[in-house]
Structures are given as C-alpha cells and as structure tokens.
N, C-alpha and C positions, 0 to 999 in steps of 0.2 A: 562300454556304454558311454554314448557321449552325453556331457552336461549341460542342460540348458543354460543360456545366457543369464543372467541373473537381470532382474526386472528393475528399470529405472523410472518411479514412477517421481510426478512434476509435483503431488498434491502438499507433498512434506512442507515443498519450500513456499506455501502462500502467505507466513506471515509476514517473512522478512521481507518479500519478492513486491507484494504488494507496499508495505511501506516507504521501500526504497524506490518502485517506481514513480509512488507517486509526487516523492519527492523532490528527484531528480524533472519529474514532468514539471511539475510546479515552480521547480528552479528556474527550469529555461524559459517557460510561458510569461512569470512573475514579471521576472527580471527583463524579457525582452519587451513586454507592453510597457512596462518603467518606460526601459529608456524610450522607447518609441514614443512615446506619449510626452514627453521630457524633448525630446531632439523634435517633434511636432510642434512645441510650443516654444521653445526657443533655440539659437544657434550655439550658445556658448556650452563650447565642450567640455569643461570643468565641473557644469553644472549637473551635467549631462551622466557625467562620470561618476559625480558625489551618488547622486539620486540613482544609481545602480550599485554600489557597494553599499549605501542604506539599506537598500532592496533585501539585496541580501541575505548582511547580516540581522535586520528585524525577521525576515523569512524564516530563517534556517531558526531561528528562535523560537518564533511563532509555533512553526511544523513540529520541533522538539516536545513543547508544553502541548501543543496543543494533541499529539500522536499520544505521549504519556498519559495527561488526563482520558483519554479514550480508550485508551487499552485498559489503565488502572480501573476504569469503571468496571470495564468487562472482566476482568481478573478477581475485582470485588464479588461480581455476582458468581463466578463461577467458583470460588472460596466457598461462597453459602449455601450453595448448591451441595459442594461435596462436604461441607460440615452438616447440614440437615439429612443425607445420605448417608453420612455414619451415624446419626443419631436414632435414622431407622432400623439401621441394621445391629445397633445393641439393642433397642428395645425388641423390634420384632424379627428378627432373622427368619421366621416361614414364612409372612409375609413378603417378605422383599425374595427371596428362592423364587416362591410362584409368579412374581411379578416379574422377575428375568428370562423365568421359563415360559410364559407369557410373551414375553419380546421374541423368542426365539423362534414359538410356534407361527407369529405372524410375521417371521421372515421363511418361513416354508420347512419349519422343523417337525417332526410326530410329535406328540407330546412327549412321551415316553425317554425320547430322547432326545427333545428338550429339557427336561429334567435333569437328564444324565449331564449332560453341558452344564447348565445353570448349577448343578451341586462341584461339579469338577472343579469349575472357574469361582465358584468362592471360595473353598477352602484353599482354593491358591494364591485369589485376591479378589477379598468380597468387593471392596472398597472401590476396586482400579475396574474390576466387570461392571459394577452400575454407572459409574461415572460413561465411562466408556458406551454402550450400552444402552443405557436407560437416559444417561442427561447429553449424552453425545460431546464429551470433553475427553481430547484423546491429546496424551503430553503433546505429537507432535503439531497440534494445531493449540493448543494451551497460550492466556494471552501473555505477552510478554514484556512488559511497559517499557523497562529501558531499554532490550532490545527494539523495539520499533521506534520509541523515540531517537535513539541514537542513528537507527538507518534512516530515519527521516531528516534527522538535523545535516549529519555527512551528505545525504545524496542533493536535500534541497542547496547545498552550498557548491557541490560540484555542477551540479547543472545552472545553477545563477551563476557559475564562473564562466560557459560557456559563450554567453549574450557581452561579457566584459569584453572577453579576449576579443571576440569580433570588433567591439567596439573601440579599443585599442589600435585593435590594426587597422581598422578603415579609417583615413585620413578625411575620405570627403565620402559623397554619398551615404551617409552612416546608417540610412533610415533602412534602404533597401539592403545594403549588406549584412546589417543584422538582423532584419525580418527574414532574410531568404537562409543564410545560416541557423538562425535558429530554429527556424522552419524544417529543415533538415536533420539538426540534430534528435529535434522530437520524433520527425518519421522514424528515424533512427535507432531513437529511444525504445520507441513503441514498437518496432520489430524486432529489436533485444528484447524486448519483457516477452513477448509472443511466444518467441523461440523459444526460451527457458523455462516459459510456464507452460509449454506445447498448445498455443492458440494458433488459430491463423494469421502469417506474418502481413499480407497484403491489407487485411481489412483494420488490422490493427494499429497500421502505420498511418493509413488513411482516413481513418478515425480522428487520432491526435493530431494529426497536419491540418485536418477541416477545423476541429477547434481551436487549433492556433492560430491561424490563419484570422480566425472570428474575432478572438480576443485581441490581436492586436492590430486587425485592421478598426476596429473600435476605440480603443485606448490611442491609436497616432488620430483617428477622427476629432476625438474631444481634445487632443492636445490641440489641435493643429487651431481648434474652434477657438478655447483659451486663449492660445498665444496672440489670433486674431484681434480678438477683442479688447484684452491687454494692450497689444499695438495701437 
C-alpha cells in the first residue's frame, strides 16, 4: 500500500516570512528613494554614498526596535490571554468543558461528541486545547519578538545592501541604474515571498515594482526640486 506524500503546508512559516519580507522590501525601497533623492539633488558621489549607508544602518535599527516593540506587544496580550485561561480553568473546569464543547458543536460536531473531544483534549492539555481553540494562539503562529526583530534587522540590511552595490558600480548614470536594479530586485523579492508563502508570483511581483516605482519616482521628484532651489 503506497504512502501518501506528506503535506507541505506554507501557513507555519508567516511569522518569520513576513517579517523578513518586509524587511528586505523596505531595505531596497528605503535605501533606493535615499539615494535617488540624494543623487536628484546633488552630483557629489561621497555624499550620495554617506546618505545610503546612514540609510541603512538607522533602518535596519529602526525595523529591529520597531518589529520587537510590535511583537512584544502582541506576546504581552497573548501571555494574558493564556494566564486568565488558566485561571478559568482552576476556578471552574465545567464551565470552560462546555465552553470548548460549544466551539466544537459550531464547527459542525453532534454534541455528544463534542463532549467526548473537549473531555479527551483536556485531560491531555486543558491549557494548550483552549488556547488553541477558544483564543486562537497556536505555538506555530505564537508572537516571537526577537525572532522577527532579528529577521527584520538582517533582512532590512541585506536588501539596503542591494541599492549600494548598484550604486558603486554605476560610475555615471547612477539615478537610472539604481532605480531600474532596484526595481528588479523588489519584483524579485516579491516573487520569492509569493513562491514560499504559495501566493501568486505575477501579481505579487507587480504589486511591489508599481509601489516602488511610486516611491522613488517621488523621493528623485523632491530631490531634484531641492537641489533646484538650493542652486
């Protein structure tokens, strides 16, 4: 008897998946309106170059504190969540039974054995069946601070490294070789994330390319306005 394939599903990896896309999204977008905006309002390439390694490393900071604080929040509430959850279930254990077996019934169970579920599943794990269940907090999606602050700080620093190197290697023309590289690496970006989190790759790629597109045909507008004026 042959064995089914074993099921590879995408949902596991949304926390990491998402912090590190957005990261990395944010790196290249960041860093390329910088310099765009930077090489728009003036020619001197030193400056050009300082004001994208600022970019940067303030980013990959930013994204660090700013992913942590966001998560930790979420981690907070879901701590109180399964502390007030256990303090129902020593005070009233029949209460919180009916209340699971209840959940069960209105996902399409008979009562009867909804019951039988709801008694199995606590005495195996009161605590992890309501979490689960009743508050909808499942380990694999559980918040994670330092994991997603760390995939945010790494990813937003690789992909702000992406808009340098461009900008390194273009001698002349810098505005266009790094808009249209970076431009590409986002499509890019955004049809890796698609793939692995199984979305569709075409609308996803063409998604981030229109709002990159946006944002730095904007940020070179207002340099170019400055530099003007400055002049």
């Amino acid at each position: 008897m042959s064995r089914s394939p074993q099921e590879r599903h995408k949902s596991g990896r949304a926390g990491w998946l998402r912090a590190a896309i957005l990261g990395a999204n944010d790196g290249i977008l960041s860093t390329a309106s910088l310099i765009l905006g930077v090489a728009a309002a003036t020619p001197t390439r030193t400056s050009i170059l300082i004001a994208g390694v600022a970019g940067v490393v303030a980013g990959s900071l930013s994204m660090a504190a700013g992913e942590y604080v966001s998560v930790s929040s979420q981690a907070d509430s879901e701590r109180a969540d399964i502390d007030l959850e256990r303090n129902e279930l020593a005070s009233d254990r029949d209460s919180e039974l009916n209340e699971l077996a209840g959940i069960y019934v209105k996902r399409g169970l008979q009562r009867e054995l909804a019951m039988e579920v709801a008694e199995q599943l606590m005495r195996h794990d009161a605590l992890g069946a309501h979490a689960r269940d009743e508050l909808g907090i499942h380990e694999a999606f559980a918040a994670k601070p330092v994991q997603a602050a760390l995939a945010s700080a790494v990813s937003f620093a690789v992909g702000g490294l992406l808009p340098l190197a461009a900008l390194l290697v273009a001698r002349t023309m810098v505005i266009p070789i790094v808009a249209a590289s970076s431009l590409f690496f986002l499509a890019l970006l955004g049809a890796v994330g698609a793939k692995i989190g199984g979305g569709p790759v075409i609308r996803a790629a063409a998604r981030v390319t229109f709002w990159g597109a946006l944002a730095m045909a904007i940020t070179s507008g207002l340099g170019a306005a400055f530099g003007a004026r400055a002049g």
